[in-house]
DSSP file (Angstrom, degrees, kcal/mol; ACC not computed):
  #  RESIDUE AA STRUCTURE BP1 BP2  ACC     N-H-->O    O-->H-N    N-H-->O    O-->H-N    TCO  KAPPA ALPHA  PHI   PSI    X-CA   Y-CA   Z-CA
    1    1 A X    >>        0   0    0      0, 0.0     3,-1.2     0, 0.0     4,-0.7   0.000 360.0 360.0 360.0 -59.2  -32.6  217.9 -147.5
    2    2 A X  T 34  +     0   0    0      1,-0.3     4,-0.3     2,-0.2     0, 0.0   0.108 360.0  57.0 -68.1  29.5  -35.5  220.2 -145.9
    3    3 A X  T 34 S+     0   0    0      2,-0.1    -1,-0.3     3,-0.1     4,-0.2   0.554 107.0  45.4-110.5 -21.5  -36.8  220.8 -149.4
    4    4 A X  T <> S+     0   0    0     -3,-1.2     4,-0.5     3,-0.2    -2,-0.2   0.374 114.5  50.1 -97.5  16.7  -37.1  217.2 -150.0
    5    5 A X  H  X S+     0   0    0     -4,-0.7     4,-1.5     2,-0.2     3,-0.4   0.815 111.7  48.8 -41.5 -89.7  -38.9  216.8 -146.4
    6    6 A X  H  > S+     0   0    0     -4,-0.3     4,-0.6     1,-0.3    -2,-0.2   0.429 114.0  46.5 -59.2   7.7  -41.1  219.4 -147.1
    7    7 A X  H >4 S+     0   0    0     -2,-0.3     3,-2.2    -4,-0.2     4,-0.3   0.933 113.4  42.5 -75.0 -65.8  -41.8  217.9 -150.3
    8    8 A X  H >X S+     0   0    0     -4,-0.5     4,-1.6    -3,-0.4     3,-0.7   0.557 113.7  58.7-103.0 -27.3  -42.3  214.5 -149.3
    9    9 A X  H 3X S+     0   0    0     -4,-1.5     4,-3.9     1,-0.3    -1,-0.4   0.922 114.9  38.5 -80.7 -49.7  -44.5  216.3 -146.1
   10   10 A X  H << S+     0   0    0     -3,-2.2     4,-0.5    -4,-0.6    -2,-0.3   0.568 113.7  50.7 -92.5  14.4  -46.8  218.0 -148.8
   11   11 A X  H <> S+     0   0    0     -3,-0.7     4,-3.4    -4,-0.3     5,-0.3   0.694 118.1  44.9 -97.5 -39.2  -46.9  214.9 -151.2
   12   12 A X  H >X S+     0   0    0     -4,-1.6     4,-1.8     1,-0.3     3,-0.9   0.983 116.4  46.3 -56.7 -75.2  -47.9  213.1 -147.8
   13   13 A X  H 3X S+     0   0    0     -4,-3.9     4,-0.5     1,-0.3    -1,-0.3   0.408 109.8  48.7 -18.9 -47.8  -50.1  215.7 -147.1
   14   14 A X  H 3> S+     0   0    0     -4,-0.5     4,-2.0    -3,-0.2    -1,-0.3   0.696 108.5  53.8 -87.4 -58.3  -51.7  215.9 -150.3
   15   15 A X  H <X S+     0   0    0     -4,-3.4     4,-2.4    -3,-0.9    -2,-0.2   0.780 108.5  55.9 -73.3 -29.7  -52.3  211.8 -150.4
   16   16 A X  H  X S+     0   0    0     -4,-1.8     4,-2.4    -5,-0.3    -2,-0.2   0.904 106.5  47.8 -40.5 -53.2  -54.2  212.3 -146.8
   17   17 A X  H  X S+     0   0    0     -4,-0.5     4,-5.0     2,-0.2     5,-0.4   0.868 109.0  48.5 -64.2 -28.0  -56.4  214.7 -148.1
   18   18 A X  H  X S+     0   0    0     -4,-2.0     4,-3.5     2,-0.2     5,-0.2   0.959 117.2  51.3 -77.2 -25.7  -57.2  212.3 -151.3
   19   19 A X  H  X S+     0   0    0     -4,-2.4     4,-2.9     1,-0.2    -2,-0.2   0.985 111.7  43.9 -51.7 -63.8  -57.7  209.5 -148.2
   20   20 A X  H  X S+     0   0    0     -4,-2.4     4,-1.3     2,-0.2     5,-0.2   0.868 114.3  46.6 -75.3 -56.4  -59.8  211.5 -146.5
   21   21 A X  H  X S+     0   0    0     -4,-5.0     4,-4.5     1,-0.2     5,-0.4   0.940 114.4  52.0 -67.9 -38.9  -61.9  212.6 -149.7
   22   22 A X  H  X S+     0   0    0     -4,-3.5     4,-4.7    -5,-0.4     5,-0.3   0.967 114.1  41.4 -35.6 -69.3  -61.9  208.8 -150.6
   23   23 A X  H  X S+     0   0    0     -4,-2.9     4,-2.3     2,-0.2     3,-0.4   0.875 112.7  53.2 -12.6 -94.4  -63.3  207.8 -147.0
   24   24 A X  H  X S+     0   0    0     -4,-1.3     4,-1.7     1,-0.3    -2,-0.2   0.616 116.7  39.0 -24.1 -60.9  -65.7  210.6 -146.9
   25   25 A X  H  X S+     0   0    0     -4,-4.5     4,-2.2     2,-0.2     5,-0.3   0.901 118.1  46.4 -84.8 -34.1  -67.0  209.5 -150.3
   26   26 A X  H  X S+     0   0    0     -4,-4.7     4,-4.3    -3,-0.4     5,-0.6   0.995 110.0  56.2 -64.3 -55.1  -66.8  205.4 -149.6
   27   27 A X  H  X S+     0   0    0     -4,-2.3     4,-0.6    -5,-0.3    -2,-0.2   0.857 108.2  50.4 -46.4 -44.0  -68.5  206.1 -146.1
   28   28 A X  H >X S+     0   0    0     -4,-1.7     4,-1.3     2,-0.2     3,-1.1   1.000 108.7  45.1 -39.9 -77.9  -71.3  207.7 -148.2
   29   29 A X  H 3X S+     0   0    0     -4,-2.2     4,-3.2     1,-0.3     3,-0.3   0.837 110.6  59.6 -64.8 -43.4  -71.9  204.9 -150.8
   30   30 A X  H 3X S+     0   0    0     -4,-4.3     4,-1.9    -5,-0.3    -1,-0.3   0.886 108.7  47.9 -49.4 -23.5  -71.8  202.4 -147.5
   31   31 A X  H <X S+     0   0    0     -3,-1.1     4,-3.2    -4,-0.6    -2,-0.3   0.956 112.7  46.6 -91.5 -28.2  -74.6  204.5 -146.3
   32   32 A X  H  X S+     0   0    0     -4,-1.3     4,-1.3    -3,-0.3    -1,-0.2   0.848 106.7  49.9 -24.4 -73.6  -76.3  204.3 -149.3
   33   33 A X  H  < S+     0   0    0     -4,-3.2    -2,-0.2    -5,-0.2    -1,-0.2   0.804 111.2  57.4 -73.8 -17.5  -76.0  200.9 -150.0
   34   34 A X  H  X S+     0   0    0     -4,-1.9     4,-2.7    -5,-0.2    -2,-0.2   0.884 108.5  50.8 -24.7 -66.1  -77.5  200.5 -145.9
   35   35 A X  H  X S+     0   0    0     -4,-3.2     4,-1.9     1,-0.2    -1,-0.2   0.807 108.3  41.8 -67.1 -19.6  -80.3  202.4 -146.9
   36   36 A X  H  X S+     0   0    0     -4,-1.3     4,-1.0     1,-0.2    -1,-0.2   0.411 116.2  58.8 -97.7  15.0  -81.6  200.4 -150.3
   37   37 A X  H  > S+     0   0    0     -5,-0.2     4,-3.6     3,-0.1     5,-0.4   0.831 105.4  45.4 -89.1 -40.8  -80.8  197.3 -148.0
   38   38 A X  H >X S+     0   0    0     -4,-2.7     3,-2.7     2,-0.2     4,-1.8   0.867 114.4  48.9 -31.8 -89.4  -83.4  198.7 -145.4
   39   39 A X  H 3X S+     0   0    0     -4,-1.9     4,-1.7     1,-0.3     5,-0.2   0.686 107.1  52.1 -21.9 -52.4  -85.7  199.3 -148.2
   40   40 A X  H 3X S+     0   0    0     -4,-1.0     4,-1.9     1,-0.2     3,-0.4   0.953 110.5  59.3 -64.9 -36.1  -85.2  195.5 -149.8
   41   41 A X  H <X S+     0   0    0     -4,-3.6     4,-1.7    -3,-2.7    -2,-0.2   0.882 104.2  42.2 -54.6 -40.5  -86.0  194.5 -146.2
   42   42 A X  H  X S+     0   0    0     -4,-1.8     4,-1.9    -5,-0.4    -1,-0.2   0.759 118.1  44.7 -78.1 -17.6  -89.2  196.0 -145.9
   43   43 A X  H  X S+     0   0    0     -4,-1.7     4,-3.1    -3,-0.4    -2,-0.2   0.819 112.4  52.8 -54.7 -41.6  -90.3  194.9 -149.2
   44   44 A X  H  X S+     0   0    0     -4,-1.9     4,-2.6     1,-0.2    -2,-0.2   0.938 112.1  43.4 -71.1 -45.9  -88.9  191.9 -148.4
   45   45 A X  H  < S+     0   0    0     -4,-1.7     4,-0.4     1,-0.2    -1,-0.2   0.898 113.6  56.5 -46.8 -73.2  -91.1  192.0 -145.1
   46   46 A X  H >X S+     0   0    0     -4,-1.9     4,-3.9     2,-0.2     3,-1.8   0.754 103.4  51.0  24.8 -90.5  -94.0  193.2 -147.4
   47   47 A X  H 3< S+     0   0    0     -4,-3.1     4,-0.3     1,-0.3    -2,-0.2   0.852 111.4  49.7 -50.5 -64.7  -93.7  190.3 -149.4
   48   48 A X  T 3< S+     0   0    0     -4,-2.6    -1,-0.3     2,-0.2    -2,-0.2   0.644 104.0  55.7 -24.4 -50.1  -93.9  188.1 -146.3
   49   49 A X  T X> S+     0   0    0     -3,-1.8     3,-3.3    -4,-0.4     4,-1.9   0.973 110.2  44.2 -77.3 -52.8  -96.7  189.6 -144.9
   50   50 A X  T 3< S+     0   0    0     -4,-3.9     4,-0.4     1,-0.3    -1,-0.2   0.516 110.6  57.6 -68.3  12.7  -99.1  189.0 -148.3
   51   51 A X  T 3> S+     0   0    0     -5,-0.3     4,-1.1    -4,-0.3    -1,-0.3   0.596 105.3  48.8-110.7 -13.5  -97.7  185.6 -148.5
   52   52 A X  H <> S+     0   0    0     -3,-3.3     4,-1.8    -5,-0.2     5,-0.2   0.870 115.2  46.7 -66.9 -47.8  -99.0  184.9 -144.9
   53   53 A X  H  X S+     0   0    0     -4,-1.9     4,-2.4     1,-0.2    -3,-0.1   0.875 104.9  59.8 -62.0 -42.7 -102.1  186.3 -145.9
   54   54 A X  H  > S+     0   0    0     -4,-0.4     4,-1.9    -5,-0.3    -1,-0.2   0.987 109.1  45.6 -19.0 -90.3 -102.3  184.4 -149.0
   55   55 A X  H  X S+     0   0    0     -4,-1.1     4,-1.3     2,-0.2    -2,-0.2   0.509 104.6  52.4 -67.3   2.4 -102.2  181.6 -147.4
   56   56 A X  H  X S+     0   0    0     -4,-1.8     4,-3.1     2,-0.2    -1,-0.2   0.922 110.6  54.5 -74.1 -47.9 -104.4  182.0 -144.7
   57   57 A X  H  X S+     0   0    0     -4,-2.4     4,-2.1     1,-0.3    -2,-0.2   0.733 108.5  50.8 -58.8 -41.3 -106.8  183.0 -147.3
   58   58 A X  H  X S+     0   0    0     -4,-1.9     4,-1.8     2,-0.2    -1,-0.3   0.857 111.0  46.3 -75.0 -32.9 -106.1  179.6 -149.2
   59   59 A X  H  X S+     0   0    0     -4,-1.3     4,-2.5     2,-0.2    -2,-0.2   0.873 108.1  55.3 -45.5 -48.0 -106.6  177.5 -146.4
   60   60 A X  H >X S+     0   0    0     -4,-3.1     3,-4.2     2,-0.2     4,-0.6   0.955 113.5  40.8 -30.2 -93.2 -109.7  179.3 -145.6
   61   61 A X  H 3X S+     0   0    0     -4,-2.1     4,-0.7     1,-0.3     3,-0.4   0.701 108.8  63.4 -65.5 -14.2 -111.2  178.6 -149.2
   62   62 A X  H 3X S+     0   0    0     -4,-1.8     4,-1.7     1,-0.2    -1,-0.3   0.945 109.4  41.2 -30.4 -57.3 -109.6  175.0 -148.9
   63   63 A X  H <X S+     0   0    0     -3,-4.2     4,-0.5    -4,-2.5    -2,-0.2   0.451 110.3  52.0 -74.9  -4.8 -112.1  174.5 -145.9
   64   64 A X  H  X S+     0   0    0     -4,-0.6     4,-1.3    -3,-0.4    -1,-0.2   0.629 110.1  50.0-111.8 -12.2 -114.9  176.1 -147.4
   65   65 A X  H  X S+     0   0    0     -4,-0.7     4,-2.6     1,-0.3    -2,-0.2   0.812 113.9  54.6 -85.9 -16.0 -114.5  173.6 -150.9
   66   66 A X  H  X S+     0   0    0     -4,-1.7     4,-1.4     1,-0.2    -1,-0.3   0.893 109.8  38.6 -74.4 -25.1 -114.4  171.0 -148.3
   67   67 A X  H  X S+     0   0    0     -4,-0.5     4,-3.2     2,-0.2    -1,-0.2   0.782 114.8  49.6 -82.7 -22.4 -117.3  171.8 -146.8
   68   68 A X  H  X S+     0   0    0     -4,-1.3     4,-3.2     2,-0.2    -2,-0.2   0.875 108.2  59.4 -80.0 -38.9 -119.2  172.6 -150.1
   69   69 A X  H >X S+     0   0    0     -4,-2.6     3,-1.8     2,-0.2     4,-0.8   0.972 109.5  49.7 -44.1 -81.0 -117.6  168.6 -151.3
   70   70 A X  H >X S+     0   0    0     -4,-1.4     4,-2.3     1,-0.4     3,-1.7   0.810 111.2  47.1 -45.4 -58.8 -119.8  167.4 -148.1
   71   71 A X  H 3X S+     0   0    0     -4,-3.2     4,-1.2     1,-0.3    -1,-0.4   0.867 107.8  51.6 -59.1 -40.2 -122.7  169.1 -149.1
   72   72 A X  H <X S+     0   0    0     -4,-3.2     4,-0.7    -3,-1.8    -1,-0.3   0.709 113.6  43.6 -71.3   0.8 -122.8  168.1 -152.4
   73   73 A X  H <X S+     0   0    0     -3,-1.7     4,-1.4    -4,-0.8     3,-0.5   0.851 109.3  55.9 -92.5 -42.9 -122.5  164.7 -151.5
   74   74 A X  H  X S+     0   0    0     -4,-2.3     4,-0.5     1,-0.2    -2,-0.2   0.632 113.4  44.6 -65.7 -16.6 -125.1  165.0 -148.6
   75   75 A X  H  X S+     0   0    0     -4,-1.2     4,-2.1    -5,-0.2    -1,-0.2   0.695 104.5  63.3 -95.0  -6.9 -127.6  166.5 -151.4
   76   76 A X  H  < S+     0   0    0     -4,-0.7    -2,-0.2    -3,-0.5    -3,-0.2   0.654 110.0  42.1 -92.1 -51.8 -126.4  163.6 -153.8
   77   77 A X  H >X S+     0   0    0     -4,-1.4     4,-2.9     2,-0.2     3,-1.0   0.766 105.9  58.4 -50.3 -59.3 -128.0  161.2 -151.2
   78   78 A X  H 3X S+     0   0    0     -4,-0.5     4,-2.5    -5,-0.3     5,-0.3   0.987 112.7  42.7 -50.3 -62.1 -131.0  163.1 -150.5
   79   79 A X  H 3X S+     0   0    0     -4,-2.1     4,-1.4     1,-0.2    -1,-0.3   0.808 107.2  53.5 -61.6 -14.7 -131.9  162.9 -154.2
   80   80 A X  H <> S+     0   0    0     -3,-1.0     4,-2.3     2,-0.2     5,-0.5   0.823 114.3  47.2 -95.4 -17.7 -131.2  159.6 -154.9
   81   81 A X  H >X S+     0   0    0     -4,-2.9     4,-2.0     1,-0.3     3,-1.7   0.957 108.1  55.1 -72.4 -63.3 -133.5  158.7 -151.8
   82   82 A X  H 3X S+     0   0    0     -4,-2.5     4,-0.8    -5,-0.3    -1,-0.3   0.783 105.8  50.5 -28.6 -40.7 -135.8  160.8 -152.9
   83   83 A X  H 3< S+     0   0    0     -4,-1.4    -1,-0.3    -5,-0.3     4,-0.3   0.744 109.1  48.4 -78.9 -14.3 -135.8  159.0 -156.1
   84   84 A X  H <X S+     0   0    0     -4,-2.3     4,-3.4    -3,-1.7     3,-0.3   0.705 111.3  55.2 -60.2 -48.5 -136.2  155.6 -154.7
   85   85 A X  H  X S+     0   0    0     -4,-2.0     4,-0.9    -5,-0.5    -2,-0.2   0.665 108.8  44.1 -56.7 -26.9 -139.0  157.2 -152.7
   86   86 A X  H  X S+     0   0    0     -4,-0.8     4,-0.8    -5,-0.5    -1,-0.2   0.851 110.1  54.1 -79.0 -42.0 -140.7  158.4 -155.8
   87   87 A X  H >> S+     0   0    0     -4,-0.3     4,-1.4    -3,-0.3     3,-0.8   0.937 109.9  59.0-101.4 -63.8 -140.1  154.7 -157.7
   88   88 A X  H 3X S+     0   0    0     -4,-3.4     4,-1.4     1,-0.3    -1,-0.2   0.700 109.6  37.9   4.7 -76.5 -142.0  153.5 -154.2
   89   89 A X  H 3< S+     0   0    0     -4,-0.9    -2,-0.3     2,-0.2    -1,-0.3   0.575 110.1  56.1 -88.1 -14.5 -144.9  155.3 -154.7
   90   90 A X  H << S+     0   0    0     -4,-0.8    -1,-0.2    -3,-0.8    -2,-0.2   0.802 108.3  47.9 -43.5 -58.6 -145.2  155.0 -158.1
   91   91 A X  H >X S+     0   0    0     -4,-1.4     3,-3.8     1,-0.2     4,-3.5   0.961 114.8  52.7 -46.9 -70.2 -145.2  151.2 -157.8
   92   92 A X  T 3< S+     0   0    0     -4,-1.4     4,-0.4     1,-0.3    -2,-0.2   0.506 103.9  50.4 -25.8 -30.4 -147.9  151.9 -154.8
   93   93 A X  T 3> S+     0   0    0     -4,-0.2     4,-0.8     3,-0.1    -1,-0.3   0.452 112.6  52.9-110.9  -1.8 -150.4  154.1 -156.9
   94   94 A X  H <> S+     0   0    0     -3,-3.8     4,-1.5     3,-0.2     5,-0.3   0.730 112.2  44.1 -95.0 -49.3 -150.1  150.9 -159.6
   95   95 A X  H  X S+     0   0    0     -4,-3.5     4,-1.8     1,-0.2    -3,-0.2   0.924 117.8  46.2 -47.3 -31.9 -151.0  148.4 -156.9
   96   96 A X  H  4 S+     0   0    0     -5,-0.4    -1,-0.2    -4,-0.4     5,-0.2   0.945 108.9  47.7 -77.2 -35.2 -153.5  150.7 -155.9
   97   97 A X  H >X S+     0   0    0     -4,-0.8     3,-3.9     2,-0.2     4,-0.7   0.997 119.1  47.2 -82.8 -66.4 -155.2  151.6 -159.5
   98   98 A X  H >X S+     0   0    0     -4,-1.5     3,-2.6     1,-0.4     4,-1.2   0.761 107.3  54.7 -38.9 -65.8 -155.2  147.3 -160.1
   99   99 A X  H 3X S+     0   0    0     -4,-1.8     4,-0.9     1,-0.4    -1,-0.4   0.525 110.9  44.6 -92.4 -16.9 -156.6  146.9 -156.7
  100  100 A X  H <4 S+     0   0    0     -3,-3.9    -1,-0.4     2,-0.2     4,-0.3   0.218 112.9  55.9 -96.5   8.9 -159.8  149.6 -157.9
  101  101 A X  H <X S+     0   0    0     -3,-2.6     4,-0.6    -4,-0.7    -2,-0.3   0.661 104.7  44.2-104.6 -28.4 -159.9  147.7 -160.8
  102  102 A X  H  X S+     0   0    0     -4,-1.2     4,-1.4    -5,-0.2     3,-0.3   0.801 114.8  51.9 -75.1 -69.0 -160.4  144.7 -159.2
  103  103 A X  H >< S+     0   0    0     -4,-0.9     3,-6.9     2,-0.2     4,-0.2   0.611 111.9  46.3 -21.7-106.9 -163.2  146.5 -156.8
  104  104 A X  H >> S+     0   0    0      1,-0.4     4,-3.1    -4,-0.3     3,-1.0   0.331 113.5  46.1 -14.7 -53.6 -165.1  147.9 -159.7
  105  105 A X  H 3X S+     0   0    0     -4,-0.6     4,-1.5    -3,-0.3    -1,-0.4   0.696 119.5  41.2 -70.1 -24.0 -165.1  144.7 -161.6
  106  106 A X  H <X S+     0   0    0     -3,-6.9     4,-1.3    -4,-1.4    -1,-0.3   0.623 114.0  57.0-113.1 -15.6 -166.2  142.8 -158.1
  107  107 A X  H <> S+     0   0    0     -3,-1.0     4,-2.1    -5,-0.2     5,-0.4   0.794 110.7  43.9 -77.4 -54.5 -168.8  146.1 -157.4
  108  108 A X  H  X S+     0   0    0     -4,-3.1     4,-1.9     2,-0.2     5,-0.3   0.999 111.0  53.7 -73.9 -50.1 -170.4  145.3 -160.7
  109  109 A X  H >X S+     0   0    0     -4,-1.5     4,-1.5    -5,-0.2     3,-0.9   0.887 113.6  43.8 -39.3 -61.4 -170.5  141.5 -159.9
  110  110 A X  H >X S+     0   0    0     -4,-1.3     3,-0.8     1,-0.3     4,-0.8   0.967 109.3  51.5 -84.2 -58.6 -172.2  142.2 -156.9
  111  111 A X  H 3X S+     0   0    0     -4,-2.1     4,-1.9    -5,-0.2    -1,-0.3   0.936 107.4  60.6 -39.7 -28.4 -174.7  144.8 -158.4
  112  112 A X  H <X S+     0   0    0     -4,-1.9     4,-0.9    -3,-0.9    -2,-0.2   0.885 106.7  45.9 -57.0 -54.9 -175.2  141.8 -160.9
  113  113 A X  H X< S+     0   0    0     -4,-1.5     3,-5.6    -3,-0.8     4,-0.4   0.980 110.3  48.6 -58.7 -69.4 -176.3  139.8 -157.8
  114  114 A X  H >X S+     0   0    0     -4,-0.8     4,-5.3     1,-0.3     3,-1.8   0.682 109.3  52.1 -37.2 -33.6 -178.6  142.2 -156.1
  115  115 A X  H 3X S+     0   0    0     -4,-1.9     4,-1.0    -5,-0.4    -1,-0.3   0.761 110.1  49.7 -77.9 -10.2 -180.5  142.9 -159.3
  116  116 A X  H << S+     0   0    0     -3,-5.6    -1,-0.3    -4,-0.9    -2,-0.2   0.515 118.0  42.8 -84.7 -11.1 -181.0  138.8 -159.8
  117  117 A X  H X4 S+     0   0    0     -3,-1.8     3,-0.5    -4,-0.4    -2,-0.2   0.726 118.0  45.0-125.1 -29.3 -182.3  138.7 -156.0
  118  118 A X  H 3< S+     0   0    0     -4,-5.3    -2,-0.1    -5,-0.2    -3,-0.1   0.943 113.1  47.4 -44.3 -53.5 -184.4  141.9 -156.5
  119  119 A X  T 3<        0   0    0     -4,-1.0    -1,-0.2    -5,-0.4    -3,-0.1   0.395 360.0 360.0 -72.4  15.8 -186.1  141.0 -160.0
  120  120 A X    <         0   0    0     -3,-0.5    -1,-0.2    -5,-0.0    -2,-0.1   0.574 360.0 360.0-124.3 360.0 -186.8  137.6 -158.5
């Protein structure tokens, strides 16, 4: 009977140490997987930070196509007044060439006269 106790003590024995190497080696591979979880967290973190940044950066250049929309629109205006303004004076330098065209013709009339009240 205390050879099959001291079997059954070093079969015991025996299956503690392969617990214990087991542990030892699962308790590793937890620490393992721990660390590449850190590591996907700080990527993950990473990731985070350039996707804030991202989007600051697209809001930014949102605001700047909005301002660049305004402007073209405010120069969009400017020219078409300007071209109205142009159309204006255009009309204005034809009233004006008529209106020396009428002189001259009424200059010569009247030179017409003087020389009938001179010669006379």
């Amino acid at each position: 009977m205390t050879e099959r106790v001291a079997r059954l003590a070093g079969e015991g024995a025996a299956r503690t140490e392969t617990s214990v190497r087991t542990v030892a080696l699962s308790r590793g591979e937890f620490e393992g997987i721990a660390v590449r979880a850190r590591e996907v967290a700080a990527r993950v973190d990473a990731i985070t930070g350039a996707s804030r940044e991202a989007a600051q950066h697209a809001e930014y250049s949102r605001g700047r196509m909005i301002e660049l929309a305004s402007l073209a629109e405010s120069a969009s205006a400017t020219t078409q007044q300007v071209a109205a303004s142009t159309q204006q004076t255009a009309a204005t330098a034809g009233q004006l060439a008529a209106s020396a065209q009428r002189l001259d013709a009424a200059a010569d009339a009247l030179s017409g006269l003087v020389t009938q009240f001179t010669t006379a």
